[in-house]
C-alpha positions, 0 to 999 in steps of 0.5 A: 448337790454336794460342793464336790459335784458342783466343782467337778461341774464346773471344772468340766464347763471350764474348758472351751470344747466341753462348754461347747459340747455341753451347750449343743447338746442342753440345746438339742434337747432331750431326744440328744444327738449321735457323737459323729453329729456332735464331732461334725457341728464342732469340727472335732475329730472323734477321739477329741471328742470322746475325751470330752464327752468322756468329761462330762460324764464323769461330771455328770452333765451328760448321757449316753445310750446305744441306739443300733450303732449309734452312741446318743449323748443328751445333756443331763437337765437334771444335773444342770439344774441342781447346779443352777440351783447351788449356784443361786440358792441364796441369791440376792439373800433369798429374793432372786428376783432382785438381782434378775438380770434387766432384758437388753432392748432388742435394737431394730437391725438397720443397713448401715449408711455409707461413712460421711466426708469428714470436711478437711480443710485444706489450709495453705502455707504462705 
């Protein structure tokens, strides 16, 4: 990838909805999702929306195909992934294993106990 797609790519990840869009959508998966679908999980109204989706097709980190009525848009892996390459091409001086981020500790979820009495004493002016 071309340092000037990969700026686009993150020029356009760089905004709030459109990481939002872009993140339904790598999380939808392949088969992607109808924009009226899209515009209704973020609560978007469909102009914003298509100025978004609009973005990330002209950075290429999304599709579109006609399905009848349907405007379908899947997030585009293949381009996701040679920016996750660029980005980590020489990570960790060709060793990425080395800087892997250590696994966080699931932590049991517990019911929280009912805040203690702090004991104040009560002290008397003489």
């Amino acid at each position: 990838m071309e340092k000037p797609a990969v700026l686009a790519a993150l020029a356009a990840l760089a905004q709030e909805t459109r990481l939002d869009i872009f993140r339904l959508l790598v999380e939808t998966g392949p088969a992607g999702l109808p924009a009226g679908r899209i515009a209704q999980r973020l609560g978007l109204a469909s102009a914003t929306l298509a100025f978004h989706l609009k973005e990330l097709k002209v950075a290429g980190l999304a599709t579109v195909r006609r399905d009848g009525r349907s405007l379908i848009y899947a997030a585009a892996y293949p381009r996701m992934n040679a920016l996750l390459a660029y980005l980590t091409e020489s990570c960790c001086q060709g060793n990425p294993a080395a800087c892997a981020a250590p696994q966080a500790a699931a932590k049991p979820v517990t019911q929280a106990s009912p805040p203690q009495a702090s004991p104040i004493r009560a002290t008397r002016s003489a």
